[in-house]
C-alpha atoms as one frame of an Amber mdcrd trajectory, in Angstrom:
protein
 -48.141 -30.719   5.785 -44.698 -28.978   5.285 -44.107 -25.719   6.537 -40.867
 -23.965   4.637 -38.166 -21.238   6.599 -36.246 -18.926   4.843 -33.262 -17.901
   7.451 -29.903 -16.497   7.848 -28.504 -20.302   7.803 -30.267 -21.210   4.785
 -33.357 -23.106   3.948 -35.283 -25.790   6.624 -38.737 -28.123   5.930 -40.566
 -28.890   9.075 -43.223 -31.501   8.789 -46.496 -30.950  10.873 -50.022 -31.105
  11.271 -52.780 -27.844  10.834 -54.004 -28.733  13.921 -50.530 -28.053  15.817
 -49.535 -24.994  18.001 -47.317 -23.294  16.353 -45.361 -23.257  19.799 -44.340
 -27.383  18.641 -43.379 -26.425  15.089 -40.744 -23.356  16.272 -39.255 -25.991
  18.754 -38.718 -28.165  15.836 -36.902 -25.807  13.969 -34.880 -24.366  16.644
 -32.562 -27.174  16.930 -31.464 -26.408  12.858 -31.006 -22.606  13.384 -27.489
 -21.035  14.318 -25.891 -21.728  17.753 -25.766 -18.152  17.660 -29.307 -17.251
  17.314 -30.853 -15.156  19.987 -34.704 -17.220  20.510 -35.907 -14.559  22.348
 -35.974 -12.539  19.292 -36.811 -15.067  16.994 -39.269 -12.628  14.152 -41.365
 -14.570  11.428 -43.410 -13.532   8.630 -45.051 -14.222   5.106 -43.015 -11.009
   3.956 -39.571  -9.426   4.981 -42.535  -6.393   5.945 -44.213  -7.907   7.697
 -42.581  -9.744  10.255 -43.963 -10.159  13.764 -41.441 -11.270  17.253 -42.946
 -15.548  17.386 -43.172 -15.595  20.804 -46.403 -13.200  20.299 -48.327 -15.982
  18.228 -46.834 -19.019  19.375 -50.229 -20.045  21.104 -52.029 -20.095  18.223
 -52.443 -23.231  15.643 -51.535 -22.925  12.276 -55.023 -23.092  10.908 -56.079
 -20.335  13.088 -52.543 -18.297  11.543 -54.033 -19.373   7.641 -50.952 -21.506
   7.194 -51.149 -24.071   4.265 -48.729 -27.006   3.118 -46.099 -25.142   1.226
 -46.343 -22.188   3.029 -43.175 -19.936   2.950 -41.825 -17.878   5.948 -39.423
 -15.434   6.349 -37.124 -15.936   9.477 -34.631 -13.498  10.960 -33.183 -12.849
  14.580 -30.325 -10.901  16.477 -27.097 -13.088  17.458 -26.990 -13.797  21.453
 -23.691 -12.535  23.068 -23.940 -15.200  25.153 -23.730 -18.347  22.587 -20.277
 -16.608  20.633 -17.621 -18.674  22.980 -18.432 -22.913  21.944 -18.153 -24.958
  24.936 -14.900 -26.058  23.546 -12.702 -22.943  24.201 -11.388 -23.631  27.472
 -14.794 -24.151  29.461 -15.398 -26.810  31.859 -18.011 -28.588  31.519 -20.440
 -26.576  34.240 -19.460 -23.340  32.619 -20.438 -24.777  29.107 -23.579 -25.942
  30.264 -24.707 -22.795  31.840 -23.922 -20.794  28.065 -25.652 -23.594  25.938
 -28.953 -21.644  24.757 -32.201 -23.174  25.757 -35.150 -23.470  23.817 -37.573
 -20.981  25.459 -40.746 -22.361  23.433 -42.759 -25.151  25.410 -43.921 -28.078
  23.758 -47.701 -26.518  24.230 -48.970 -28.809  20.645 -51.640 -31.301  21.518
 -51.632 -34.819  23.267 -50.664 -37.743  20.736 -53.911 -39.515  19.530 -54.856
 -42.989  18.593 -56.928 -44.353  15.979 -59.230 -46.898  16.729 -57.984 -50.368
  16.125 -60.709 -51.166  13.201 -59.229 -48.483  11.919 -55.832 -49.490  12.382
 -57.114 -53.284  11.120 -59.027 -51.591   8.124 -55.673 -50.158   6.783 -53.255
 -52.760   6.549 -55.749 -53.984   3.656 -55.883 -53.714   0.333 -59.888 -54.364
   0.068 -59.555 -55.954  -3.494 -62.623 -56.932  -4.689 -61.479 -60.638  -5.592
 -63.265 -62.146  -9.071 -63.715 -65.184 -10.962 -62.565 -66.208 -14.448 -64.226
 -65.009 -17.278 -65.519 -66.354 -20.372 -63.456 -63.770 -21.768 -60.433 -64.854
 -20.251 -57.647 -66.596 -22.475 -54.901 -67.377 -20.278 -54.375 -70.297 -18.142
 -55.253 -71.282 -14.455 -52.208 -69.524 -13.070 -52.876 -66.049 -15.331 -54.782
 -63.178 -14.406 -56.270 -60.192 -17.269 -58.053 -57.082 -17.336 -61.589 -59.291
 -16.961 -60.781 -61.332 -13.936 -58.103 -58.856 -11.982 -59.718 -57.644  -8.732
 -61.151 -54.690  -8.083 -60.457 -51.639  -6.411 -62.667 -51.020  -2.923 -64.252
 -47.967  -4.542 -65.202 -49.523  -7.501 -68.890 -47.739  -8.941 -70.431 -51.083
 -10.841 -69.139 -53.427  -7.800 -71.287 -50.797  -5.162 -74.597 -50.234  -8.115
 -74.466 -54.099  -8.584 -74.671 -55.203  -4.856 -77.335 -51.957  -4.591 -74.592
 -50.201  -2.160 -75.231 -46.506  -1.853 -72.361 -45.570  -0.272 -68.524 -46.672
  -0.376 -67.001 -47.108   2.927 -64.869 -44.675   4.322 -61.571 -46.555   4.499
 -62.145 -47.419   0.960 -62.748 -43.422  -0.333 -59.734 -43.129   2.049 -57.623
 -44.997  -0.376 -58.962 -43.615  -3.494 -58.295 -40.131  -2.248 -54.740 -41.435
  -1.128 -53.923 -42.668  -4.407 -54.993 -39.955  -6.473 -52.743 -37.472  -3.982
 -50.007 -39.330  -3.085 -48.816 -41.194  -6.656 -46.581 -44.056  -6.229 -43.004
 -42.909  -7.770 -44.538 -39.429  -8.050 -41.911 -38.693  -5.179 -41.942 -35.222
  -2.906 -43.613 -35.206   0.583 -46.463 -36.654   1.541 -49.870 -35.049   1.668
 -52.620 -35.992   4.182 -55.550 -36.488   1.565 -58.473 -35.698   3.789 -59.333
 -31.909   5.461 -61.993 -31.238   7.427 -64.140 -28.503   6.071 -64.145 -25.490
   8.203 -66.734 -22.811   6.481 -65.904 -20.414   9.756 -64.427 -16.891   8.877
 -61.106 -16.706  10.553 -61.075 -14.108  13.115 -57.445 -14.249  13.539 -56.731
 -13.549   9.990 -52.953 -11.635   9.467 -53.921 -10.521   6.552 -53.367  -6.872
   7.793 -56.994  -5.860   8.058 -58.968  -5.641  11.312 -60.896  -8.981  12.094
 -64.600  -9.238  11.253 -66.867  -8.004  10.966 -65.130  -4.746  10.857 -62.428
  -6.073   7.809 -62.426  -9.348   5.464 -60.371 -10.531   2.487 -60.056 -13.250
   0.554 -57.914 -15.311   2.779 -59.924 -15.245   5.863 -63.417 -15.289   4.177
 -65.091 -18.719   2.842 -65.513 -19.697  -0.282 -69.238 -20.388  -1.846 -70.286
 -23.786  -0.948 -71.901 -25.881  -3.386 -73.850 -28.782  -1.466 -74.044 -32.467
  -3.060 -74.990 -35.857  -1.760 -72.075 -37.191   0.020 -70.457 -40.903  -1.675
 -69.194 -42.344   1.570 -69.945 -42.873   4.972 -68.420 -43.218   8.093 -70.178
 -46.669   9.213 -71.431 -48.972   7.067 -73.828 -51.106   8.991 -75.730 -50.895
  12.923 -76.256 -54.224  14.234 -78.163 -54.562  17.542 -76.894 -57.569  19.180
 -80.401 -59.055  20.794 -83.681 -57.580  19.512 -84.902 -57.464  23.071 -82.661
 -54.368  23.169 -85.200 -52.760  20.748 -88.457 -54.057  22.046 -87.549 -53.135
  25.743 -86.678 -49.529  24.720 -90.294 -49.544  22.217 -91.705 -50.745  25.653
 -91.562 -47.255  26.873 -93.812 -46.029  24.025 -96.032 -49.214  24.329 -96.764
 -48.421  28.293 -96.930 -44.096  28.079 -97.575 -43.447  24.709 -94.839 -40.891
  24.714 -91.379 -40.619  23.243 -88.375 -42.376  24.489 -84.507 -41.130  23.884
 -81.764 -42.811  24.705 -77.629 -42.960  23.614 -75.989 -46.446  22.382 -72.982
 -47.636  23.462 -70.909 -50.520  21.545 -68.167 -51.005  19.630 -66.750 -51.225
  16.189 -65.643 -54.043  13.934 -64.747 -54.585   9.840 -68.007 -55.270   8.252
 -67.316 -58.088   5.101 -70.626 -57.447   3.335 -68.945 -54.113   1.965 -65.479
 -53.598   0.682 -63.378 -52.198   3.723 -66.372 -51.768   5.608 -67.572 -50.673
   9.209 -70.127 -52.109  11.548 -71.222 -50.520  14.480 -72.469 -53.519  17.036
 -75.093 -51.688  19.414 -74.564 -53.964  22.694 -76.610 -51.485  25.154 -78.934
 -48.529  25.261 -79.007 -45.799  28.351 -81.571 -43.482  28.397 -80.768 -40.099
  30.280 -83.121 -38.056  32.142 -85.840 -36.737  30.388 -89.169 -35.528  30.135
 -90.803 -37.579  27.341 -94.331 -36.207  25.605 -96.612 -37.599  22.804 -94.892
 -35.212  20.106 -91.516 -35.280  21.601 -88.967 -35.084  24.273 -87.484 -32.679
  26.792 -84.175 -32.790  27.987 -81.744 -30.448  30.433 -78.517 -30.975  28.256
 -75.848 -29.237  30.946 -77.977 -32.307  33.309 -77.656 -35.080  30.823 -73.940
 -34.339  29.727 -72.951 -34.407  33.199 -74.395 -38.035  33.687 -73.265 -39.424
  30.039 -69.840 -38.492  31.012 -70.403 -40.722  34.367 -71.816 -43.492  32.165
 -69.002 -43.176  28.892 -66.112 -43.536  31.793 -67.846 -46.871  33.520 -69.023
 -48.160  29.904 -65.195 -47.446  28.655 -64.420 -50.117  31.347 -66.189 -52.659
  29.866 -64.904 -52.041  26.850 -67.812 -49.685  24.823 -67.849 -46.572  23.612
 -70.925 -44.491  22.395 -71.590 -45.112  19.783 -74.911 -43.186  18.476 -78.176
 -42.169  19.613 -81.744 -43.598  19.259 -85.309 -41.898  19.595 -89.115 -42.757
  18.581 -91.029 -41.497  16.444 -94.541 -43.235  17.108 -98.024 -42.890  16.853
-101.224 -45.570  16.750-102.755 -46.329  13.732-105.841 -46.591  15.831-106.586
 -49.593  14.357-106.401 -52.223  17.087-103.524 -54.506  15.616-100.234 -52.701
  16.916 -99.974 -50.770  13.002 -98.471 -47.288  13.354 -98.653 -44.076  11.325
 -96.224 -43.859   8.820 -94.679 -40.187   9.141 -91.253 -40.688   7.340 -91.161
 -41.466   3.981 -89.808 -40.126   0.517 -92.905 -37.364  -0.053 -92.155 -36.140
   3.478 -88.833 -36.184   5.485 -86.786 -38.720   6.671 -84.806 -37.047   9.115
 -86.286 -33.598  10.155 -84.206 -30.446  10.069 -84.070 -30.023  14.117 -82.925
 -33.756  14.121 -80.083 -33.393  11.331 -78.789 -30.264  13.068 -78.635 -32.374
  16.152 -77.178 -35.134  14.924 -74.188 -33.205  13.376 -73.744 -31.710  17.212
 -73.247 -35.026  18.469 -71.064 -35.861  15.803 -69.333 -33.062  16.172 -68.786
 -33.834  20.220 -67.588 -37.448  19.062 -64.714 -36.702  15.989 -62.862 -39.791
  14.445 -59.548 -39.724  14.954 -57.999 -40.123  11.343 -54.099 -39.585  11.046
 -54.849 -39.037   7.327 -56.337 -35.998   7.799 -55.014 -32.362   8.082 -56.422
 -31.609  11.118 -55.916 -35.262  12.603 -59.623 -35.481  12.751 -62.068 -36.064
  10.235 -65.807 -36.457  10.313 -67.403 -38.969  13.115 -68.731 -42.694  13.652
 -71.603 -41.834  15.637 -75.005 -42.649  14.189 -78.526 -41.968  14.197 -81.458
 -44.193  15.044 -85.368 -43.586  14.484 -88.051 -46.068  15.061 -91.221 -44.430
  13.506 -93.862 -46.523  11.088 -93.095 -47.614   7.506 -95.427 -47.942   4.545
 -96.579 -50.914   5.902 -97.361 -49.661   9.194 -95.411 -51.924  11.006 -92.698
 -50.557  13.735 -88.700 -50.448  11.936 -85.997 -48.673  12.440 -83.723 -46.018
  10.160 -80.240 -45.378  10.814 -78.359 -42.274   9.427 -75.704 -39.648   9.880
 -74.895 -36.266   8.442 -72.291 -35.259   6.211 -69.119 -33.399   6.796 -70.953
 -30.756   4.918 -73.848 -30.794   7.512 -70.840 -30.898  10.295 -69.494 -27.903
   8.950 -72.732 -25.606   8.560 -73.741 -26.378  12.198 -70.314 -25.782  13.539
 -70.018 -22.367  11.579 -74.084 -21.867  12.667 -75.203 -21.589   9.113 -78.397
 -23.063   9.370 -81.530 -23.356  11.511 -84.347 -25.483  11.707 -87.570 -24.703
  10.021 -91.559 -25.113  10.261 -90.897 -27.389   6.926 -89.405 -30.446   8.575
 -87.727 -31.441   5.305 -85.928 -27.667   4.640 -82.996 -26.580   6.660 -83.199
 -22.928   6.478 -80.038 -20.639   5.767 -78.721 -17.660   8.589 -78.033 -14.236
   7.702 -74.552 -12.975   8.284 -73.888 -11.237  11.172 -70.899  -9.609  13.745
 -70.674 -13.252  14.436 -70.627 -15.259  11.211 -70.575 -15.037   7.919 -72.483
 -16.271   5.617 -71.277 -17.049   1.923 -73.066 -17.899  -1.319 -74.812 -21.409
  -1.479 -76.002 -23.932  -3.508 -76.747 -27.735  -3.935 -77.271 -29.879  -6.728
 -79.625 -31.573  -7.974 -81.478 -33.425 -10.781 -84.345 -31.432 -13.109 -87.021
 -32.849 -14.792 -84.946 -33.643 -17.553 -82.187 -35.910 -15.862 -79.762 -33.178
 -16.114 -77.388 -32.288 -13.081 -77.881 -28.515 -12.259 -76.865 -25.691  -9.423
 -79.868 -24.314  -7.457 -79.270 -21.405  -4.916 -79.855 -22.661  -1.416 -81.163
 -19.782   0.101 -83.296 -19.191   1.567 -83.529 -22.591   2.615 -82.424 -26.579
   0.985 -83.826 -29.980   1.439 -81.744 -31.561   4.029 -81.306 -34.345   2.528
 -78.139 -33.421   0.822 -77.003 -33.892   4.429 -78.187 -37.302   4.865 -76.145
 -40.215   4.550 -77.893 -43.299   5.046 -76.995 -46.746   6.761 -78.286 -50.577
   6.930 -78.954 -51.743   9.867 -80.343 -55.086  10.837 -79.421 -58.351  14.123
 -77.449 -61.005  13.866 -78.195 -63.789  11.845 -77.481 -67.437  11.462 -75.308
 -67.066   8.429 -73.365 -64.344  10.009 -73.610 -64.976  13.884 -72.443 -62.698
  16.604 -71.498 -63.003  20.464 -73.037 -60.279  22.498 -71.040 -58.555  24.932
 -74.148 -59.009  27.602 -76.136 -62.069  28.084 -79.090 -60.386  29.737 -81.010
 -56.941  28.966 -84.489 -57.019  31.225 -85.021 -58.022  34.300 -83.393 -55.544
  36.513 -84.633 -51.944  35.327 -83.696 -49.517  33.085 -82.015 -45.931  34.497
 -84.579 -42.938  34.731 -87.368 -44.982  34.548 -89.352 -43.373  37.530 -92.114
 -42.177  34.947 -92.433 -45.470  34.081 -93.325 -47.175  37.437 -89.662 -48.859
  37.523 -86.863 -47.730  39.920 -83.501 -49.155  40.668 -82.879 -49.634  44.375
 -82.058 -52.686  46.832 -85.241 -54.201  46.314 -85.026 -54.593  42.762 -81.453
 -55.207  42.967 -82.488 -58.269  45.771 -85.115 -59.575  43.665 -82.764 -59.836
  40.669 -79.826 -61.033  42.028 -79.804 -62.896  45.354 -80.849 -65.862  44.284
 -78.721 -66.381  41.734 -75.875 -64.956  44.039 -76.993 -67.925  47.029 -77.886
 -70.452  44.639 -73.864 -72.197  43.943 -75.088 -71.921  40.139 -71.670 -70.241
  39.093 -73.693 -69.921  35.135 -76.890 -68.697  36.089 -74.981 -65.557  38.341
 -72.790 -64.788  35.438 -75.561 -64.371  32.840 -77.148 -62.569  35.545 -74.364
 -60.206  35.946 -73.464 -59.989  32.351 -76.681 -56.951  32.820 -75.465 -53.327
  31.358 -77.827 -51.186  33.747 -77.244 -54.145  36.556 -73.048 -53.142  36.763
 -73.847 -49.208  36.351 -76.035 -49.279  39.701 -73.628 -51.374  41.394 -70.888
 -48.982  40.654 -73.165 -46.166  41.746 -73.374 -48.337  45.410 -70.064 -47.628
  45.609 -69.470 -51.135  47.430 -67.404 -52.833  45.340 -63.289 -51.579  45.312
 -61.295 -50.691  42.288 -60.690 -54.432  41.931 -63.269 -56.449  42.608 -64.980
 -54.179  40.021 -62.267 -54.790  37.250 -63.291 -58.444  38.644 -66.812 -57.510
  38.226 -66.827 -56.328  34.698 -64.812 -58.793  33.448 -66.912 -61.823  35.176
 -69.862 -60.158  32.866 -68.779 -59.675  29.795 -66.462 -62.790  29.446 -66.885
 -66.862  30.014 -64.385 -66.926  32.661 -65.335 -69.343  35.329 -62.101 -68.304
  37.673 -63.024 -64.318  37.708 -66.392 -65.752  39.156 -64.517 -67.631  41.954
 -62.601 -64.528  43.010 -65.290 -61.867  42.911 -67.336 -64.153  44.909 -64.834
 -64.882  47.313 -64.078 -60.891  47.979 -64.896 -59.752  51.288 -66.594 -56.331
  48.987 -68.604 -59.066  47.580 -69.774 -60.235  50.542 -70.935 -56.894  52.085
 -73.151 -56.516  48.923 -74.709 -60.117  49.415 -75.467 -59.139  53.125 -76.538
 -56.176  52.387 -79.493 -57.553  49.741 -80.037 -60.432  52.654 -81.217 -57.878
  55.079 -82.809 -55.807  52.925 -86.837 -55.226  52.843
């Protein structure tokens, strides 16, 4: 956005971000103002009344100080003594270096970002939705009219036709970009996404003390009016091996209780949907947890401190977290493996506890988007539920909430209720506050009308849903790890399985003695195998580097030299000696 000074020397544009401390923004502008102007008593304001000394504020962002693109501020200050004589009038050089003014505002603004690079793949295309001639047509080969000219990515009869719900988020990006940002429109650019924000802002300047004792119409939020959201963040989850699935189902199959567990993997373009995203599940870890027939107990300050163990090792091999998975099972009682269907359009789909948890972990993992205000926008983690379908049989859902949903939860809006499929609505408080709410939705009639949302809303305005499916023949994949079972699963104690040397012997010694350079590498290429060998804390910094990338790549020569590392070879005589 563009922030606009009015000063003593005349007008100055300095481009930022909402997200920036306002700290970065005054040390932008100092450079324009007056060699003359005394910093230290640098005074800005919306009004010429109302002007307050910067260095008081400059630790705040410019959300939190209500500034908007456009914004105007008034800019005055007292003339140093010190900066009247230019180093030019008979000063040496030491002399005129010691009266140059120096900018007493830090660069305090936050640490440069990246995108990720499907991101940064995803926009240097067009997504045209390429089309064949028409028997309209009435040009030649070489010609191109309005019948046979692609597509735009967003286009509503390309999505109903090939029964896509929702467009993809790079391709809403570029609608939203082209309706803000006209070609030959000219004047500055405009980042066309915001986060929504429906926190009151407690730092309002508005002259008025902060809530709850004072509001106005700046700092409070406007009604929100709830609606189905039109894109989504990830397109598609693809696990790469089903024995990923069955071995985490196995839990369920053994105890009868419920299983939780986070997925790591990456991202890649998706071709089945204009400008789309897939999300390739390669692993599953499953933190501690006390699992139970209706559900699951966890110590969150416990887990978080172990998943941020596991996302630094799993960043090494190249993964990120992607999303979460949990069951939802219970026996049919019938003898042939069929399962109560809980989840279906008369019920819920995703309860109100689970959406509200779902937008936290979205909220702990934000996409980085340089199109956005904030430099954030929305998230790429998902949602996974295995619970029983009409038929009975055992299949998975995948989800995620809406910005909307990401907004309520962060502004602690909403609750869960004893209604799995209503989200119910807070009362405002010293803390927050609550505005008017609403959602649409479709009467009896067909028509499109406003409902209040209070005291509670279906929550499946919130709900965005995904495919989800495994490789196939016609569209193959390479998983990042040839082997999931054999060596146990982490915090699997309840379960009868344990990681230790044993285990570790059983799996891997022979395969280590054996000369068979391809058996140890698919052996290795084992996501809970390399986290309990980097818990040992055997292996150095390199001959893990070696380590990782002998398992997740067909490289013959990274075998040759982890093998040959004297680390290596404590581990191997370690497992020989070993009960």
């Amino acid at each position: 956005m563009i922030l606009r000074f009015r000063s003593p020397d005349g007008m100055h544009r300095i481009e930022c971000e909402e997200s920036q401390i306002y700290d970065t923004v005054l040390s932008q502008l100092a450079p324009k103002l007056s060699p003359q102007a005394d910093l230290n008593t640098l005074r800005v304001g919306l009004r010429s009344n109302e002007m307050r000394l910067a260095r008081e504020i400059c630790d705040l962002s410019l959300g939190q100080l209500g500034f908007k693109h456009g914004t105007m501020l008034n800019l005055s200050y007292d003339k140093s003594k010190d900066a009247k004589q230019t180093p030019n009038q008979g000063q040496t050089p030491d002399t005129a270096n010691q009266s140059v003014k120096i900018n007493p505002f830090k660069l305090l603004g936050p640490a440069d970002v990246k995108e990720l690079s499907v991101d940064e793949e995803l926009e240097k295309l067009d997504g045209l939705i390429p089309r064949k001639r028409s028997f309209l047509c009435r040009h030649g080969d070489k010609g191109m009219c309005e019948y046979c000219c692609p597509l735009p990515p967003w286009d509503r009869e390309y999505q109903t036709e090939h029964n896509i719900k929702h467009i993809s988020f790079h391709a809403h990006l570029k609608q939203l970009n082209e309706q803000t940002n006209k070609k030959g429109s000219g004047g500055s650019y405009i980042p066309p996404l915001s986060q929504p924000d429906f926190r009151i802002n407690k730092k309002c300047q508005g002259g008025h003390e902060p809530w709850p004792k004072g509001i106005c119409s700046k700092c409070q939020p406007s009604a929100i009016t709830l609606k189905q959201q039109d894109f989504r963040m990830v397109d598609h989850v693809e696990f790469q091996k089903s024995e990923l699935i069955n071995e985490f189902i196995d839990s369920w199959r053994t105890t009868g209780t419920q299983r939780f567990g986070f997925i790591y993997g990456q991202y890649a373009p998706y071709s089945a949907t204009p400008l789309g995203i897939i999300a390739k599940a390669e692993a599953i870890y499953e933190p501690p947890q006390h699992d139970e027939a209706d559900g699951i107990t966890m110590d969150m300050e416990l887990v978080e401190r172990e998943m941020a163990k596991v996302d630094e090792i799993a960043k090494e091999m190249g993964l990120l977290r992607i999303g979460m998975i949990f069951t939802d099972l219970t026996d049919a009682g019938k003898g042939n493996g069929s399962v109560l269907c809980k989840r279906h359009k008369d019920s819920f789909f995703l309860s109100s506890l689970e959406v509200i948890m779902a937008a936290r972990q979205q909220l702990k993992k934000p996409n980085v988007c340089k199109f956005s205000e904030q430099g954030i926008y929305s998230s790429k983690f998902v949602t996974c539920v295995i619970s029983g379908n009409i038929e009975e049989d055992i299949d998975i859902s995948t989800y995620q909430v809406s910005t909307d949903a990401e907004a309520l939860v962060q502004a602690d809006m909403i609750t869960g209720s004893t209604h799995p499929s209503m989200a119910y609505i807070n009362d405002t408080n010293e803390d927050r506050y609550v505005p008017e709410m609403f959602y649409m939705r479709r009467n009896e009639y067909g028509l499109l009308v406003k409902e209040n949302a209070k005291p509670a809303f279906p929550v499946d305005y919130l709900l965005v849903s995904l495919t989800h499916g495994f490789p196939t023949a016609d569209a193959p994949s390479v998983p990042k790890f040839s082997s999931v079972t054999g060596f146990p699963w982490a915090n699997r104690q309840i379960l009868g399985h344990s990681q230790d040397y044993s285990q570790l012997k059983a799996y891997l010694y022979e395969a280590a003695t054996s000369g068979d350079f391809h058996l140890l590498q698919q052996k290795l290429s084992n996501f809970h195998l390399l986290l309990y060998i980097n818990s040992l804390q055997i292996l150095g910094p390199q001959e893990w580097k070696l380590l990782c990338k002998a398992a997740t790549a067909e490289d013959q020569s990274t075998i040759y030299q982890l093998i040959d590392s004297p680390e290596w070879q404590t581990l191997i005589m370690i497992l020989q000696e070993s009960a």
